[in-house]
C-alpha positions as CSV (number, residue, x, y, z in Angstrom):
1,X,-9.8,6.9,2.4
2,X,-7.3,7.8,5.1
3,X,-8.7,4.9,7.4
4,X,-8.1,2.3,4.5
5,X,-4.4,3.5,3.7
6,X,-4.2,3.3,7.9
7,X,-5.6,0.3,7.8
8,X,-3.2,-0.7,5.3
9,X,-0.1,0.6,6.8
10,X,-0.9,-1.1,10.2
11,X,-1.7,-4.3,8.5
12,X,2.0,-3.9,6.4
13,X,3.5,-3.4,9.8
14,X,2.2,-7.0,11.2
15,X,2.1,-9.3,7.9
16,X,5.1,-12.1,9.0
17,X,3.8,-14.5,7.0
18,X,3.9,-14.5,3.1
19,X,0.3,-15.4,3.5
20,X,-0.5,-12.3,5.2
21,X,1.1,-10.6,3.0
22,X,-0.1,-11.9,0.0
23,X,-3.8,-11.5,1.6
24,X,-3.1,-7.9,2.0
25,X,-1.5,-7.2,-1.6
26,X,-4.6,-9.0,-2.9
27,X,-6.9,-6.8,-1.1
28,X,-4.7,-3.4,-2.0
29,X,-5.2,-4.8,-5.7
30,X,-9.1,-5.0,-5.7
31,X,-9.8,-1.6,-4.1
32,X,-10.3,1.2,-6.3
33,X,-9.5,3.3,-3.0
34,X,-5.5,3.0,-4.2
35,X,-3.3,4.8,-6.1
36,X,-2.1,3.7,-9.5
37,X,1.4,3.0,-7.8
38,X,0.3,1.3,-4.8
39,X,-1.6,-1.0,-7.1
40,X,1.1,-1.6,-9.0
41,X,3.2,-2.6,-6.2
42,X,1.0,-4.8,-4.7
43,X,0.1,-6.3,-8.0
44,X,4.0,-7.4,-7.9
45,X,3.5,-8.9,-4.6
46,X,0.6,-11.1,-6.2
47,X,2.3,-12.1,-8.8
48,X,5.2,-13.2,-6.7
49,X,3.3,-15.2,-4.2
50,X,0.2,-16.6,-6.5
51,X,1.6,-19.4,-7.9
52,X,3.4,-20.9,-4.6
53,X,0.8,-19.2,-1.5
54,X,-0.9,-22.8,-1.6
55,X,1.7,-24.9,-1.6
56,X,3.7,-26.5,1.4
57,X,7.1,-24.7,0.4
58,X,8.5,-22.6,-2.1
59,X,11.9,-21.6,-3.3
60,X,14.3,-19.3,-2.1
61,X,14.3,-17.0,-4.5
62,X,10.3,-17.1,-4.9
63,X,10.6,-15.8,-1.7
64,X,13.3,-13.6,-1.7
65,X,11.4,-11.6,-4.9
66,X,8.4,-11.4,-2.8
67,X,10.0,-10.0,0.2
68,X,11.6,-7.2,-2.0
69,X,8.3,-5.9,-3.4
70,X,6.6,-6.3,-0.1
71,X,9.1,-4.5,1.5
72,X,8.5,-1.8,-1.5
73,X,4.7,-1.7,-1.0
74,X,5.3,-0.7,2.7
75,X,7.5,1.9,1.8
76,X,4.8,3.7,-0.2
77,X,2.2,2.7,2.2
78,X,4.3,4.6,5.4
79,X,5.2,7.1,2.8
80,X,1.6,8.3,2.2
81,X,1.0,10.8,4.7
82,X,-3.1,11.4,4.9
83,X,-4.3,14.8,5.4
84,X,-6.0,15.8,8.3
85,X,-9.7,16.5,8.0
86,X,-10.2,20.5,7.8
87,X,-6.5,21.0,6.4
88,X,-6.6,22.4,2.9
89,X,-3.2,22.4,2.2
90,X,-3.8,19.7,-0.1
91,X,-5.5,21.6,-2.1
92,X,-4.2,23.4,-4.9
93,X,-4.6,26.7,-5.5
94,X,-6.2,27.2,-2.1
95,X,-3.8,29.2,-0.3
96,X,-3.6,31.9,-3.1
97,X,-7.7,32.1,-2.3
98,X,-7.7,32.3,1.5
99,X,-5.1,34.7,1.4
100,X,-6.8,37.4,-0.5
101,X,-9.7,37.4,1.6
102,X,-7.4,38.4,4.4
C-alpha cells in the first residue's frame, strides 16, 4: 500500500495535463487501496474533467474547478505520510505493550 500512495504522489507531482490528471483521479477512484477521502477527492476531479477530457477545448471555468480539486487531491496525497516497515508506531495501543515488557 505505501508503493501505490508513492506511486500516486510521484504521479500528482508530474500530471501537467488535465489528461494526466484525470487518468490518475480515475485510477485513485477504482482502487480499493484508498482512503474514503482520497476517493472522494479524486472522485471530484472525475467529475470535473469527464464530460470535457475528450473534447478539443473546454471552458475556463471547467478548468479552473478541476485545477482546484486536483490541487486538493495532491495535498492529501503529500500529506499521507507511509509508515516504515517494522515501525509500530502506527499501531494503537502498542506502545503501552512494549513498554511493560521492559
Amino acid at each position: 500500500m505505501e508503493q501505490i500512495y508513492r506511486q500516486w504522489q510521484l504521479s500528482s507531482r508530474n500530471a501537467t495535463s488535465y489528461r494526466a490528471k484525470f487518468i490518475l483521479a480515475t485510477e485513485i477512484l477504482k482502487s480499493d487501496m484508498s482512503s474514503h477521502e482520497i476517493r472522494r477527492a479524486a472522485r471530484r476531479v472525475v467529475r470535473a474533467l469527464e464530460a470535457v477530457i475528450d473534447l478539443p477545448i473546454a471552458g475556463a471555468d471547467v478548468l479552473r474547478t478541476a485545477r482546484e480539486h486536483f490541487g486538493a487531491l495532491t495535498e492529501l496525497l503529500a500529506a499521507m505520510e507511509p509508515q516504515p516497515a517494522g515501525d509500530d508506531g502506527h499501531c494503537p495501543g502498542r506502545e503501552g505493550r512494549d513498554s511493560k515488557l521492559m
